[in-house]
C-alpha positions in Angstrom: -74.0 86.1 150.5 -72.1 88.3 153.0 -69.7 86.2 155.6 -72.0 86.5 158.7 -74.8 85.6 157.1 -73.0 82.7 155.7 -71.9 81.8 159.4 -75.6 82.5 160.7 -76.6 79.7 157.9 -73.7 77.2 159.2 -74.5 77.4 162.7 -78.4 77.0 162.1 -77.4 74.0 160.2 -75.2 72.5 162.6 -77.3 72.9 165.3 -80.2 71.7 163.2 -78.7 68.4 162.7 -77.2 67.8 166.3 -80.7 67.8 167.6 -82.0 65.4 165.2 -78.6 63.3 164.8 -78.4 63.0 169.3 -81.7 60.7 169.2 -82.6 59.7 166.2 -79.9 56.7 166.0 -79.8 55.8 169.6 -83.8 55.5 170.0 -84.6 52.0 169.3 -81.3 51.4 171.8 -82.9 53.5 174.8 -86.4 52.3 174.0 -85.4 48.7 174.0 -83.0 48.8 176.9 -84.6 51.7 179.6 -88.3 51.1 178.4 -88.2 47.4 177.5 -90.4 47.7 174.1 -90.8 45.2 172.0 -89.7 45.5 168.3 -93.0 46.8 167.2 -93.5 49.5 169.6 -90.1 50.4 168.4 -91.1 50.3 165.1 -94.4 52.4 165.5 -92.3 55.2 167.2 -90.1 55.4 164.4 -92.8 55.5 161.8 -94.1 58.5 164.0 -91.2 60.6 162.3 -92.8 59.2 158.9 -96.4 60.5 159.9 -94.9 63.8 161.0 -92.9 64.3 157.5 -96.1 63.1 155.3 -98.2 66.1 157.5 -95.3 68.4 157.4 -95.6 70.0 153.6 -98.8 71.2 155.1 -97.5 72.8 158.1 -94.8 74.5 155.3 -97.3 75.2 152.5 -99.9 76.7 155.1 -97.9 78.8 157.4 -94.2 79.6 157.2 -94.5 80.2 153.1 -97.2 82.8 153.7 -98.1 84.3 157.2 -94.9 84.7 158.8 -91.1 84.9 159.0 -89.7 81.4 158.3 -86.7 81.8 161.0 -89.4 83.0 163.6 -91.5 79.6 162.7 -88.0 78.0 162.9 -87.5 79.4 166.5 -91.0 78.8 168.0 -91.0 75.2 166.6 -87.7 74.4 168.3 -88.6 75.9 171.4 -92.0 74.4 171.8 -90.0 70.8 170.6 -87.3 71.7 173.5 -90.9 71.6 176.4 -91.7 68.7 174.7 -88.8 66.8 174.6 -88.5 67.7 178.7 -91.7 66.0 179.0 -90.5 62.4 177.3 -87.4 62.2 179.5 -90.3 61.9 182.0 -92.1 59.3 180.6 -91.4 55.0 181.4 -94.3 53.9 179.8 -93.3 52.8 175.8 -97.2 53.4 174.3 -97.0 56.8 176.3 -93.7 57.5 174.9 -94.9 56.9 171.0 -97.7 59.4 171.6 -95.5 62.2 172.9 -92.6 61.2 170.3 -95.3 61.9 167.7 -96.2 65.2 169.1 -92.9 66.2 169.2 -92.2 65.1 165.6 -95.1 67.2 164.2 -93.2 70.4 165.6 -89.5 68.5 164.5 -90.4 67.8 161.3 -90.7 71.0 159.6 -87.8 72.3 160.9 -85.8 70.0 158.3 -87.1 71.7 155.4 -87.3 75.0 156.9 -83.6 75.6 157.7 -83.3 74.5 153.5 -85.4 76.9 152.6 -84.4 79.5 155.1 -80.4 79.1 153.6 -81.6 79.3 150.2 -83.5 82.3 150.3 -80.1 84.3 151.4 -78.5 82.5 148.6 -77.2 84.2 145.2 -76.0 80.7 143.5 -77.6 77.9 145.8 -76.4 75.2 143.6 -73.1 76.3 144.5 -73.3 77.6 148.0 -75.7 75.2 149.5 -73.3 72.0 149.9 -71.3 74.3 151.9 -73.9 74.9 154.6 -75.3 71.8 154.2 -72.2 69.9 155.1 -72.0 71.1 158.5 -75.5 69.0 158.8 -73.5 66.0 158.3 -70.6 67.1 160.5 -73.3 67.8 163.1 -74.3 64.7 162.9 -70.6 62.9 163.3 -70.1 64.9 165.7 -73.0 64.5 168.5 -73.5 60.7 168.1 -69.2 60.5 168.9 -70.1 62.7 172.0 -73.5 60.0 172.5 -70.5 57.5 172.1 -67.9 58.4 174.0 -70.3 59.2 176.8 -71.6 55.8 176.7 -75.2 57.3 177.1 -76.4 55.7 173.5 -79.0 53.6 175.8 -79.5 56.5 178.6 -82.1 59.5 178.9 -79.1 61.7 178.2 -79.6 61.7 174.0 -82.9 63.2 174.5 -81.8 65.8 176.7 -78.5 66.7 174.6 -81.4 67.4 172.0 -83.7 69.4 174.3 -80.6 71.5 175.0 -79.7 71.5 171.8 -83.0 72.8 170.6 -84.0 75.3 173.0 -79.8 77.4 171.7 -81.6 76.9 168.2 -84.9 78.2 169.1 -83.0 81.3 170.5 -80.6 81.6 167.9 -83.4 81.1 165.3 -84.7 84.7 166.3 -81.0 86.5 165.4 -81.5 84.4 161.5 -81.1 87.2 158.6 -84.9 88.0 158.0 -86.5 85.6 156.0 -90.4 86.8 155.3 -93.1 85.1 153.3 -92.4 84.5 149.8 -96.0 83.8 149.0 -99.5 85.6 149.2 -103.4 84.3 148.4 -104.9 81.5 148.5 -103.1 78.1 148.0 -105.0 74.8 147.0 -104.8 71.6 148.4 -103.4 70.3 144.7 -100.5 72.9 145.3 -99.6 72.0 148.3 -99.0 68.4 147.7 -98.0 69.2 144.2 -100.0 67.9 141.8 -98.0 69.6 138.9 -95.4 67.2 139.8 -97.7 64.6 139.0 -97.1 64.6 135.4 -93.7 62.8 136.0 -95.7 59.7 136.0 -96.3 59.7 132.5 -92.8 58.4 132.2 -92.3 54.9 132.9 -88.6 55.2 134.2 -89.9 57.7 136.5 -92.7 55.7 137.6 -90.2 52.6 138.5 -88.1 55.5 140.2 -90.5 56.0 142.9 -91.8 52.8 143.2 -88.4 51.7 144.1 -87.5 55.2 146.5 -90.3 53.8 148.4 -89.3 50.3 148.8 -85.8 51.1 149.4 -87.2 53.1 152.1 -87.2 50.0 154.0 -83.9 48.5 154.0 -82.9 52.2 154.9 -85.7 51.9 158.5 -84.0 48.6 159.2 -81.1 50.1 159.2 -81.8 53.2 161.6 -83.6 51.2 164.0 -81.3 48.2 164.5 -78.1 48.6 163.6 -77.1 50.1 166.6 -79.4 47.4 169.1 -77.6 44.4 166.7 -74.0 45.9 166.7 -74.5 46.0 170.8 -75.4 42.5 171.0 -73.0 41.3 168.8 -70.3 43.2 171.2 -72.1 42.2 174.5 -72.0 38.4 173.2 -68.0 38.7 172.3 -67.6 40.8 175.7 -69.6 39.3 178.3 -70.1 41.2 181.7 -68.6 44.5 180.0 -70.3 47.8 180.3 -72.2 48.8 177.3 -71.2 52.0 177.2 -67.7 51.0 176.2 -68.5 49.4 172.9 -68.6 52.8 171.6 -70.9 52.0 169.1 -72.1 55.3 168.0 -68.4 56.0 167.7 -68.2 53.1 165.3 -71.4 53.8 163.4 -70.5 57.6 162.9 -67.9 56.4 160.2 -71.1 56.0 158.0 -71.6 59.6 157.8 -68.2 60.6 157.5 -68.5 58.2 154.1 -71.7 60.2 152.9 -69.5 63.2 152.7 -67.2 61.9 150.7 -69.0 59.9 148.4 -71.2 62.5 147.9 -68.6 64.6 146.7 -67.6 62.2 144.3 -71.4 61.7 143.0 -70.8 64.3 140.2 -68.5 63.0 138.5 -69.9 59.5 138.3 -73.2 60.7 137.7 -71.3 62.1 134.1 -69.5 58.8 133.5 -71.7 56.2 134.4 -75.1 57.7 134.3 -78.0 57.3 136.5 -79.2 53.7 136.1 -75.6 52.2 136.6 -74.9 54.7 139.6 -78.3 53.7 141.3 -77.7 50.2 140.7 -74.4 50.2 142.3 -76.3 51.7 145.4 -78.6 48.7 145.2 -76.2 46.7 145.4 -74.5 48.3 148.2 -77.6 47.5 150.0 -77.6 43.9 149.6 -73.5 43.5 150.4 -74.0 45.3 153.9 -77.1 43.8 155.0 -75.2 40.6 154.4 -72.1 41.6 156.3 -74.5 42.9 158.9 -75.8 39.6 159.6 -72.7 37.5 159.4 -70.1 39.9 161.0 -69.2 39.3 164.7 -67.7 41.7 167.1 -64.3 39.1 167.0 -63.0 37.4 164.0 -65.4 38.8 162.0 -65.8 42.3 163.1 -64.5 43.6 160.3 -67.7 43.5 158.2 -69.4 45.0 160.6 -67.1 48.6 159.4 -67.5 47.9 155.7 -71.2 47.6 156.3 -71.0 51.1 158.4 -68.3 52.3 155.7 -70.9 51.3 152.6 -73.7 53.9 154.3 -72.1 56.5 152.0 -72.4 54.4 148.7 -75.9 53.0 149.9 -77.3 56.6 150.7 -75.7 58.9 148.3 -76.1 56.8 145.5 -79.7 56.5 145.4 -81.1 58.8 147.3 -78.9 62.0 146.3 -78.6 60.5 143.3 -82.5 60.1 143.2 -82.8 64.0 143.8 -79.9 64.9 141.3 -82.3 62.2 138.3 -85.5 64.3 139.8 -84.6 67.2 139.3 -83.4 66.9 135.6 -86.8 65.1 134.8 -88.6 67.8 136.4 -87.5 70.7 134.5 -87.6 74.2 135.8 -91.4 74.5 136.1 -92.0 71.7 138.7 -88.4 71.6 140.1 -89.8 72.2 143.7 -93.3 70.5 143.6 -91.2 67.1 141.8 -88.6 67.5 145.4 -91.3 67.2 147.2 -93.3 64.6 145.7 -89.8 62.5 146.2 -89.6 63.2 150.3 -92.8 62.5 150.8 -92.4 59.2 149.1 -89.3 58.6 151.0 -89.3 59.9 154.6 -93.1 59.6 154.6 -94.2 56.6 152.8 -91.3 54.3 152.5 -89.7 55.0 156.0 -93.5 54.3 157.4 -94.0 50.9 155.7 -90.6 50.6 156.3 -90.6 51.1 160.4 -93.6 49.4 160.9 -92.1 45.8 159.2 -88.6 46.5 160.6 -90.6 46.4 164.2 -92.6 43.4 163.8 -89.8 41.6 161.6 -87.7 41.8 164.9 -90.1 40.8 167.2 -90.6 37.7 165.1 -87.1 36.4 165.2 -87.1 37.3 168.9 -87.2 34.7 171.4 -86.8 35.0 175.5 -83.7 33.3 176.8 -82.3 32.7 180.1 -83.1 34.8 183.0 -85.6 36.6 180.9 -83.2 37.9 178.6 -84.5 38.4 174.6 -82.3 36.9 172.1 -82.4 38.3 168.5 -81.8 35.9 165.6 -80.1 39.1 164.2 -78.9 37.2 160.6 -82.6 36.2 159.7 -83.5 40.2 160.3 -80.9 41.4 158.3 -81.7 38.9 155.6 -85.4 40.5 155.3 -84.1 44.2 153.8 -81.4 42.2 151.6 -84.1 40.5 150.2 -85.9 43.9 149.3 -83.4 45.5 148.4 -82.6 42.7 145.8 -86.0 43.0 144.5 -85.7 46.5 144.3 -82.3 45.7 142.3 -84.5 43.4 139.9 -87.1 45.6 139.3 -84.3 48.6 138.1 -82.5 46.3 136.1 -85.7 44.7 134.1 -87.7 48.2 133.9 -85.8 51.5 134.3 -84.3 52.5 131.0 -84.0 56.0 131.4 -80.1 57.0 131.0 -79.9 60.2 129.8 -83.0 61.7 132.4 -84.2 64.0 129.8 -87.1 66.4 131.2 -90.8 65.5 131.0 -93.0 67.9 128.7 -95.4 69.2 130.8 
């Protein structure tokens, strides 16, 4: 891979993940706070990203992989996404808002797997070259939600527009992308498309307790996405009462979680050789558990220092399942299904889990909400966090008990 291609592929990256990174975080803050929803309507909005991502291997499968460029897909999908997302800084209404957010995830959605596919294909050694692209996804990330924070506009109109923005320079820049045509020709089954090869995994029980759990995982990781942010800004506005918001800088304070995914994801190989997968997944679990807890019992005062160990633990928490989960995958896989078995795993993740997962972490809220004075909602925030410790301790119990799978030997297909 030449050097401007490989800056082409870091840009599209970046750019990728500041759109995506400038809401996604923030949402259930804006939507509580500008549109007054209550915790399930926050909740269905987020699980509108899960519906969008269970549809969107279909949108991939159907289109991009066989009828046209990928980067021109790329570009019209981020355009049409940047109109759209003009539209919902219109909108006051929180049921009007879910069905636009939806629209606008079905275009979104695609575009995650698309820019993966589209830096792959240029690509000599992607196992080596890709975490260098990828990274500046993360770095993206870190870096618009500090800009959200130090703009104090985490609760304001002004993350969806830093995306529209954002989106409409990708859809442009989409169209200058190395040419990236379809890779595929004929007819495609629906089997194929949701990869039914893959299915054959299942024969192996470890696997099987794998994906049960990456789905019921999936819901400690909603909870955290939809309330950290609302929780950490009560706990501040209770410590600092009569002080703006916007000062808290708490997407400051919770971009320290993604600056710990990138290093403990560099550290993943060599503790996936030492301690295997079962013991690195378990510590993950655990992870889980510890931060939920220190979510519930920090305080923005004496105590506000669990409150950055739970942030810090994102890296440990994500990375060592879920990366770890793709790493275990794709060695069960083997090199026939490699793809199809990847797949299989996001939908079970991003679709499935973060569905169930977004629809409980909406109505869990609402049901240890109670009005207070002067109409004001008060959140019984330690009783919510205790409901994805809980999981995730189940989760824990059902690895321990069930998976034995340590050296992730490949299924015979």
């Amino acid at each position: 891979m030449n050097q401007t291609t490989r800056i082409q592929l870091s840009i599209m990256m970046f750019l990728q993940f500041f759109v995506w990174g400038a809401w996604y975080g923030q949402m259930s803050k804006y939507l509580t706070e500008q549109l007054h929803a209550t915790g399930d309507q926050v909740g269905n909005t987020y699980a509108a990203f899960s519906i969008a991502m269970i549809f969107s291997p279909f949108f991939i499968g159907m289109l991009a992989d066989r009828f046209f460029h990928a980067e021109k897909v790329l570009g019209v999908l981020n355009l049409t996404g940047a109109a759209i997302l003009f539209y919902l800084t219109k909108i006051n209404n929180p049921d009007t808002f879910y069905w636009v957010m939806l629209v606008y995830c079905l275009t979104f959605a695609p575009t995650i797997a698309l820019t993966s596919s589209i830096a792959m294909r240029h690509m000599n050694v992607p196992e080596k070259e890709f975490p260098a692209i990828r990274v500046f996804g993360t770095l993206a990330w870190i870096a618009v939600v500090n800009l959200v924070g130090f703009l104090g506009v985490g609760d304001k109109v002004t993350i969806f527009q830093i995306s529209m923005i954002s989106a409409a320079i990708l859809g442009v820049f989409s169209f200058f992308l190395p040419s990236t045509p379809p890779v595929t020709t004929g007819k495609v089954s629906f089997g194929q498309i949701i990869g039914k090869d893959a299915f054959v995994l299942f024969k192996d029980r470890s696997f099987v307790i794998f994906f049960i759990s990456s789905i019921l995982v999936c819901i400690p990781l909603s909870f955290y996405y939809t309330w950290a942010n609302p929780s950490l800004t009560d706990a501040f506005k209770a410590a600092m009462p009569g002080a703006d918001p916007g000062s808290f800088n708490i997407e400051n304070k919770m971009s320290l979680g993604q600056a710990s995914e990138v290093f403990f994801m560099l550290i993943i190989p060599f503790a996936y050789k030492r301690y295997g997968v079962k013991n690195i997944i378990i510590i993950g679990l655990l992870a889980w558990i510890i931060r939920f807890l220190l979510f519930g019992y920090g305080n923005a005062s004496s105590g506000v220092w669990m409150f950055y160990i739970a942030i810090l633990l994102h890296g440990v928490c994500y990375d060592f399942f879920f990366v770890t989960g793709q790493i275990y995958t794709d060695h069960k896989a083997g090199e026939k299904i490699k793809a199809q078995a990847q797949g299989l795993i996001t939908l079970a993740t991003y679709g499935i889990g973060m569905f169930i997962g977004s629809i409980i972490a909406g109505k869990v809220k609402d049901l240890y909400t109670t009005q207070g004075e002067a109409t004001m909602a008060i959140t019984n925030w330690l009783k919510v966090w205790y409901v994805p410790a809980g999981i995730a301790a189940v989760v824990l119990l059902l690895f321990l008990l069930f998976f034995k799978d340590r050296k992730s030997e490949p299924v015979s297909v």
